[in-house]
C-alpha positions as CSV (number, residue, x, y, z in Angstrom):
1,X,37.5,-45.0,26.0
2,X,40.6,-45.4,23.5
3,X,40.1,-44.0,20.3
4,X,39.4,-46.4,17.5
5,X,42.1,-47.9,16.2
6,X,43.2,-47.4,11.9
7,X,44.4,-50.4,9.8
8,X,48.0,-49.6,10.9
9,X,47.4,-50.1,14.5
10,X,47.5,-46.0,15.6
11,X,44.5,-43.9,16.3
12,X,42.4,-42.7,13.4
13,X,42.1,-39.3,15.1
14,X,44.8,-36.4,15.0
15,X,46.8,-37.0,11.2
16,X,49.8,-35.8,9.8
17,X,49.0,-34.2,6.6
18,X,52.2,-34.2,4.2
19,X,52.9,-33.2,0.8
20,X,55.7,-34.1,-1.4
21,X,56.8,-36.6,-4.4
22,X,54.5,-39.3,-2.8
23,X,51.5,-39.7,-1.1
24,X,53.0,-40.0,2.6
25,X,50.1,-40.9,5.1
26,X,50.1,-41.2,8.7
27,X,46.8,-41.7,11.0
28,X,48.1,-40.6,14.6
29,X,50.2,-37.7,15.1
30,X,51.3,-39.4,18.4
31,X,55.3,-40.6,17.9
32,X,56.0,-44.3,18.5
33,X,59.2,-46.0,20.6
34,X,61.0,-48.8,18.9
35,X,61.3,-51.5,21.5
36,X,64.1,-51.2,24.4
37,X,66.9,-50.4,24.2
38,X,66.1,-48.5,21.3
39,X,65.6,-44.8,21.7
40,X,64.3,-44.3,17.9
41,X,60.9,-42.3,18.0
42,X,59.1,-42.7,14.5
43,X,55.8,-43.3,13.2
44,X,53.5,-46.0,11.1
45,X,51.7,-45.1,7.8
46,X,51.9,-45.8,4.8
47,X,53.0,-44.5,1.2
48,X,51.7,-44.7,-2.0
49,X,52.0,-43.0,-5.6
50,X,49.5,-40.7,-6.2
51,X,46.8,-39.3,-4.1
52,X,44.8,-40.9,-1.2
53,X,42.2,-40.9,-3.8
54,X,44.1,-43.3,-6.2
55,X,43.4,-46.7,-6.0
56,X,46.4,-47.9,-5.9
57,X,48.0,-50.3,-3.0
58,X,50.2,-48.7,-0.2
59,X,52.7,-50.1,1.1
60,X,53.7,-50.0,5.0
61,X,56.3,-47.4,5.9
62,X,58.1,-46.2,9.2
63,X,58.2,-42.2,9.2
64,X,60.7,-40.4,10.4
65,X,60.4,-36.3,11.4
66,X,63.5,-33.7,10.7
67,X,63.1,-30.3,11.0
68,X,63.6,-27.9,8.1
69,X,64.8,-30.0,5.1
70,X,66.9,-32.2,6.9
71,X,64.2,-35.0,5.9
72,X,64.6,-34.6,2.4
73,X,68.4,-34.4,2.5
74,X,68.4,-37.9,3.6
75,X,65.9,-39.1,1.2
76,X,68.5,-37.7,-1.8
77,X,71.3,-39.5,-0.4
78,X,69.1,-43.0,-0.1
79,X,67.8,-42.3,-3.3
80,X,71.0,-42.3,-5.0
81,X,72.5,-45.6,-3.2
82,X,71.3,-49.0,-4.7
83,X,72.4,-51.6,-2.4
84,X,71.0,-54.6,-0.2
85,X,72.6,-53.3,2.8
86,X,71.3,-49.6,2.5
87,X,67.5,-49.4,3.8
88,X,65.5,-48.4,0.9
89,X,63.5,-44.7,1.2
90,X,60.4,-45.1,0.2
91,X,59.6,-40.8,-0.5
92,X,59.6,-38.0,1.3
93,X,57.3,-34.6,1.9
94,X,56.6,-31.7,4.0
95,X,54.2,-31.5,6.7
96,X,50.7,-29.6,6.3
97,X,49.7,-26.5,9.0
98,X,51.4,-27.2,12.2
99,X,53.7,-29.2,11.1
100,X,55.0,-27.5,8.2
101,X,58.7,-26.4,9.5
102,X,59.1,-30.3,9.4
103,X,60.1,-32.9,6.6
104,X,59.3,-36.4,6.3
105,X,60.7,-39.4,5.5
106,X,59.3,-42.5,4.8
107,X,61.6,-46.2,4.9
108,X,60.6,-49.5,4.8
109,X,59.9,-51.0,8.0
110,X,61.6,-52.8,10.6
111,X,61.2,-53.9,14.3
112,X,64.2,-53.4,15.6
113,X,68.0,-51.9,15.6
114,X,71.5,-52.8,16.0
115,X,71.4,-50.7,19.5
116,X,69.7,-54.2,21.1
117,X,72.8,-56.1,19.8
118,X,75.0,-53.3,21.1
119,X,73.8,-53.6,24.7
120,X,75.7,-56.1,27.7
121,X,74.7,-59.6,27.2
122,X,72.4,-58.9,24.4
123,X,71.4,-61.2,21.6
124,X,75.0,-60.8,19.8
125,X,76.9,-63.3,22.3
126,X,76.2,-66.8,23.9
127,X,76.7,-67.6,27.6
128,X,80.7,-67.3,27.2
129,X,80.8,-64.1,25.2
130,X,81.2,-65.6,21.8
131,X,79.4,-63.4,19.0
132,X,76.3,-65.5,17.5
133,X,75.9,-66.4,13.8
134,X,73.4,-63.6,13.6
135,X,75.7,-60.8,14.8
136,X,78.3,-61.8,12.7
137,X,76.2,-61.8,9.7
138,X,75.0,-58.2,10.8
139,X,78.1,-57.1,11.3
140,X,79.0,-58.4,7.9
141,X,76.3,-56.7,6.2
142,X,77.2,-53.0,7.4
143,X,80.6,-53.7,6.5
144,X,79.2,-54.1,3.2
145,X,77.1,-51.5,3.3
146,X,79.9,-49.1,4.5
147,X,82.0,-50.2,1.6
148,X,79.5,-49.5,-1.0
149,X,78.9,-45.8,0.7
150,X,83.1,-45.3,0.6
151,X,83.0,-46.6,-2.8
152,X,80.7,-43.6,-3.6
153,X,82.0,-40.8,-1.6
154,X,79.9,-41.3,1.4
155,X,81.0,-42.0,4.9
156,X,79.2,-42.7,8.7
157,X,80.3,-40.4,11.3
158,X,77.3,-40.9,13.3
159,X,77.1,-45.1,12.7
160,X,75.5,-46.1,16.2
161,X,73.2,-49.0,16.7
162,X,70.1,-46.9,16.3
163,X,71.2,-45.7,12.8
164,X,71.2,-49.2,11.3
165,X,68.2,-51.3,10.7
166,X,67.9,-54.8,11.6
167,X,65.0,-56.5,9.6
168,X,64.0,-60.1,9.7
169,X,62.2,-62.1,6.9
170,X,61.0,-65.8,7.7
171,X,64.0,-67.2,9.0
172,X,66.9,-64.5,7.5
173,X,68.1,-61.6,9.3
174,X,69.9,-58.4,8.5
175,X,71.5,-54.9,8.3
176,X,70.7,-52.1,6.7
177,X,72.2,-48.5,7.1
178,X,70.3,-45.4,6.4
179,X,72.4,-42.8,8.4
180,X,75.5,-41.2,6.3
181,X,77.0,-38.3,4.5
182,X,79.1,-37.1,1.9
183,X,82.4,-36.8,2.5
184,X,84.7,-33.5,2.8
185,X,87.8,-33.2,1.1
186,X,89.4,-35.2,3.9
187,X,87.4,-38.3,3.0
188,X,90.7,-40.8,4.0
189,X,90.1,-39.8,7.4
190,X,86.3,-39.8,7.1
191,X,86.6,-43.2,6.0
192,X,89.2,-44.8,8.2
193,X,86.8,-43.3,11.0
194,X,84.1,-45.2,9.9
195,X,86.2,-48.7,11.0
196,X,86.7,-47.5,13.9
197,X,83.7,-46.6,14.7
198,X,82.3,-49.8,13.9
199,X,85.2,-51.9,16.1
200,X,83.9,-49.6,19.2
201,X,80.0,-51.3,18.1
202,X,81.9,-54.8,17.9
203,X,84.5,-54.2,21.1
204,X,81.0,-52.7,23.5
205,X,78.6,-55.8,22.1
206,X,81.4,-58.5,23.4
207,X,81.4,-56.3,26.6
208,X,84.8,-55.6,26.3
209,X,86.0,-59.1,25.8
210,X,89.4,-60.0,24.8
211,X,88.8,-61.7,21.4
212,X,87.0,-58.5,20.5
213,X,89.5,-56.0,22.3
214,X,92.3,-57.5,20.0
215,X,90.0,-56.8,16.8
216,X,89.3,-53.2,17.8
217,X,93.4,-52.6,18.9
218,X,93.9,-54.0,14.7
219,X,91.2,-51.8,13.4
220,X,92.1,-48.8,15.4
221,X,96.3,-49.5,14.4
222,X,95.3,-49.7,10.5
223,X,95.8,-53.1,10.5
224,X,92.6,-54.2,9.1
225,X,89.9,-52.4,7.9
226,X,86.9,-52.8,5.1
227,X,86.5,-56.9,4.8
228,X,89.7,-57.8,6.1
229,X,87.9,-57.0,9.8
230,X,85.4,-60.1,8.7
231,X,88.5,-62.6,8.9
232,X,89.6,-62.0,12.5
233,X,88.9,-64.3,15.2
234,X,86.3,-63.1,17.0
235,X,83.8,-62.9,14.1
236,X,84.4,-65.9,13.0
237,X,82.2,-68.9,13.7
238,X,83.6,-72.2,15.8
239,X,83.3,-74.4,12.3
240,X,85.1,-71.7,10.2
241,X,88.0,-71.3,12.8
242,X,88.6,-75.2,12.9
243,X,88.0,-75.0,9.2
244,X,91.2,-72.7,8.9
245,X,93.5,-74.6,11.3
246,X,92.9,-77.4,8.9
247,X,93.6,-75.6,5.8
248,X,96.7,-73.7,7.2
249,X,98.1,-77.6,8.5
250,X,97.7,-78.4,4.9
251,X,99.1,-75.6,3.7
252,X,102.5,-76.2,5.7
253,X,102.3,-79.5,4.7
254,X,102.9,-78.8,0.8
255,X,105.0,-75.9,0.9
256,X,107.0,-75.6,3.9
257,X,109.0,-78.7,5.1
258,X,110.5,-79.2,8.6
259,X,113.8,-78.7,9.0
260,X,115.0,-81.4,12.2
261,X,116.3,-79.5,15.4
262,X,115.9,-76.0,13.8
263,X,114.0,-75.0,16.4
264,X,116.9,-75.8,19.1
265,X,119.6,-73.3,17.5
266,X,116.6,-70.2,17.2
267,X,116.0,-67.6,19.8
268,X,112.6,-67.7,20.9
269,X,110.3,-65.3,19.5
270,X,106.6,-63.7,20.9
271,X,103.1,-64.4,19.4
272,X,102.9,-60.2,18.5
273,X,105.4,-61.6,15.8
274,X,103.4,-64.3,13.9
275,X,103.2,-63.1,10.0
276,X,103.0,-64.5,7.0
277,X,105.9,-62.7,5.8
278,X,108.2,-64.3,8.4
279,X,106.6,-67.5,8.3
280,X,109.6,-69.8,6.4
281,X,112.2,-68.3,9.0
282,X,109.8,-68.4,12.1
283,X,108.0,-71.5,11.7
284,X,110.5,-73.8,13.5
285,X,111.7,-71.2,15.7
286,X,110.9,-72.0,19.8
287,X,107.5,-70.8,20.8
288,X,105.8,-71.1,23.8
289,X,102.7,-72.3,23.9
290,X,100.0,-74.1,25.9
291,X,96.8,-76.7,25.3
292,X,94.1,-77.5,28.1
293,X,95.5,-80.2,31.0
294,X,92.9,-82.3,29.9
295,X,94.3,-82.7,26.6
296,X,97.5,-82.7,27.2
297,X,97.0,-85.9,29.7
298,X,95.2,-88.2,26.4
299,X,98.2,-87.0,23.8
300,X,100.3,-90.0,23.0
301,X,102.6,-87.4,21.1
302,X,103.9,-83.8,22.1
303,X,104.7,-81.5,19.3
304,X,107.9,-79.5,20.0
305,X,107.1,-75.8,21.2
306,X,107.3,-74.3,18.3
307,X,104.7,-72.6,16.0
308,X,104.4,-75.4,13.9
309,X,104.0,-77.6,17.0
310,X,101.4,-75.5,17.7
311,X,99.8,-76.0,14.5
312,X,100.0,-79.8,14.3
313,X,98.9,-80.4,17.8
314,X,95.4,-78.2,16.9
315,X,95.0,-80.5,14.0
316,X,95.4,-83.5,16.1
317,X,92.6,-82.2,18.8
318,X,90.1,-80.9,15.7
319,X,90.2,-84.2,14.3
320,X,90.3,-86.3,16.8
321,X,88.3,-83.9,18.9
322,X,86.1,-87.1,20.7
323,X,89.2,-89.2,22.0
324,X,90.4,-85.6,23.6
325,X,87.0,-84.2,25.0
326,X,86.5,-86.0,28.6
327,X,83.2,-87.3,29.6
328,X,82.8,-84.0,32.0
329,X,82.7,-81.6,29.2
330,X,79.8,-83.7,27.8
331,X,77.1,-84.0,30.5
332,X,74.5,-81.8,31.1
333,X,75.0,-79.2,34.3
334,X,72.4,-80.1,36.9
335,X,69.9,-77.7,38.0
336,X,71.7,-76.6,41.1
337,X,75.3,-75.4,38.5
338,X,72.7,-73.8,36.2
339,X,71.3,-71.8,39.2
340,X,75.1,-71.2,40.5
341,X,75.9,-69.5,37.0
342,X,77.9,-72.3,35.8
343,X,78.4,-72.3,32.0
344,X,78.8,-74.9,29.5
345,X,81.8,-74.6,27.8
346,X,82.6,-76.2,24.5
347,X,86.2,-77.0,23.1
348,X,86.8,-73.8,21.3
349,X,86.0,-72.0,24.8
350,X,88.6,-74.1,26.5
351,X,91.2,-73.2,23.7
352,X,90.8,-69.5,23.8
353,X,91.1,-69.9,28.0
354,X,94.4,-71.6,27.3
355,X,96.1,-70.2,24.3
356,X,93.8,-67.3,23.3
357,X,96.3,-64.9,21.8
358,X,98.2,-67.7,19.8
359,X,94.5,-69.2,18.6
360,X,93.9,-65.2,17.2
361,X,97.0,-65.1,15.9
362,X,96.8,-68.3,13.7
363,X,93.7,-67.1,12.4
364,X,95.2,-64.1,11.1
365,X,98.1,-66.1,9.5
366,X,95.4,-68.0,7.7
367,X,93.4,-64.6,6.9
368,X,97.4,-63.1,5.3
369,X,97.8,-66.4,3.5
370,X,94.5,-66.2,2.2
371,X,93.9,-69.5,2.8
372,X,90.1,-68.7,3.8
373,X,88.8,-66.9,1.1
């Protein structure tokens, strides 16, 4: 027969007694898994000021075990970190008889970590290996979070997907690190390590994808790091991209007029050079640069191949998206596609097939510009 079962769901028999600046209580001595891929091991109680005897409310708690003081260490460096994307300790102790070479370490719950967003085709990408509203908003949060522990002399040199909470409230989700240290005196380098280990999180979620291979080659070059990484491409959403396009058409509009058959007397020049402090001289200069067939085919006008060709031809298609998109894109795959592994693809997933590179790059213009904040 099981053993009978305590108001947090573990066996009332075999306890963890613990001491320590709070009440710390855990029913079952037996370790818990977080769910797959997860390989966190931790356990449920609960923790309340005062004694056991007080009557006084405790609240739910996951329990982490350390050995030697290493649980209390960690509870000193939460403790001294007020922030909505660092995951709130809740008090720590020692364990009782057998368990007395460990420490404890209560947080606030969760279900989950970022290790299930970090796994091939987990919930961070859609069918065509686009990262979802949710992972970008996670991702935005430890960026946050990472910030704030820079900003106090704290970096993450083991950040991994198990060491940041995920946590979901009615219909919000989000990220929460716990894991972190202070840093030595060669904190720049602590620091700029931390962005690149998060771009490895980013590049291994997208399974390696290209969108997210060229944010993780910017990161790992220096060119971005802290927010700046929020602005790339891939962690943008579809809206926000078309959002940018728009304002960067406008943009040109206002402050940078054509010049007619510039672009015939200019040497060509590569996407890798797209900045915004060569955009006057390169704006007019030739580019190539290609659209889907199918667009191409219900254009009444061609933009000349230059970058802001480029530019005013996206504009056309995001406005005028319906006269472009053909009836095919819009029907629904039959049974026998969906069983064949065919996958819808929208018009921002025929753009980055077509002119991927050039698509990143714009955004990045519009990200220098700051046309986006």
């Amino acid at each position: 027969m099981d053993p009978p079962q305590d108001q947090h769901g573990g066996s009332s028999t075999n306890p963890i007694y613990i001491e320590g600046v709070r009440s710390i209580h855990i029913p079952d001595s037996s370790p818990l898994k977080m769910s797959k891929p997860s390989k966190l091991s931790y356990y449920r109680g609960s923790v309340r000021s005062g004694n056991q005897s007080d009557e006084i409310k405790a609240c739910d708690a996951i329990i982490l075990r350390f050995k030697g003081s290493i649980g209390q260490i960690k509870y000193d460096r939460l403790a001294a970190v007020d922030h909505p994307c660092i995951l709130k300790s809740l008090g720590y102790g020692r364990g009782i008889g057998e368990h007395r070479y460990h420490t404890f370490f209560a947080l606030k719950p969760f279900e989950t970590t970022f290790q299930v967003y970090v796994e091939k085709n987990g919930p961070g990408v859609d069918q065509n290996g686009r990262f979802t509203e949710d992972f970008i908003k996670l991702i935005s949060n430890v960026t946050y979070g990472i910030e704030e522990l820079h900003s106090l002399g704290y970096y993450c040199p083991d950040l991994a997907g198990d060491n940041i909470a995920v946590i979901r409230q009615s219909d919000s989700i989000s990220a929460k690190l716990w894991e972190f240290r202070s840093c030595s005196s060669d904190q720049d380098k602590e620091k700029s390590g931390d962005w690149l280990r998060l771009g490895y999180l980013i590049l291994k979620a997208a399974d390696f994808g290209d969108e997210a291979t060229d944010l993780f080659k910017r990161i790992k070059s220096g060119q971005l790091k802290g927010k700046s990484i929020l602005k790339h491409s891939a962690l943008l959403t579809v809206r926000k991209k078309f959002k940018n396009v728009l304002a960067l058409y406008f943009h040109l509009s206002l402050n940078y007029q054509s010049e007619p058959n510039q672009s015939q007397n200019q040497k060509e020049f590569k996407v890798s050079d797209i900045c915004a402090a060569n955009l006057k001289n390169d704006l007019d200069k030739r580019l190539y640069w290609e659209i889907p067939s199918w667009v191409s085919k219900r254009c009444s006008t061609h933009p000349l191949k230059t970058l802001r060709g480029f530019i005013t031809q996206l504009r056309n298609i995001i406005e005028h998206e319906v006269g472009y998109i053909p009836d095919e894109m819009t029907r629904e795959l039959t049974f026998k596609e969906k069983a064949d592994g065919k996958k819808v693809k929208d018009l921002e997933h025929h753009l980055q097939d077509s002119c991927g590179k050039i698509f990143w790059a714009v955004q990045m213009l519009v990200a220098e510009l700051n046309l986006n904040s």
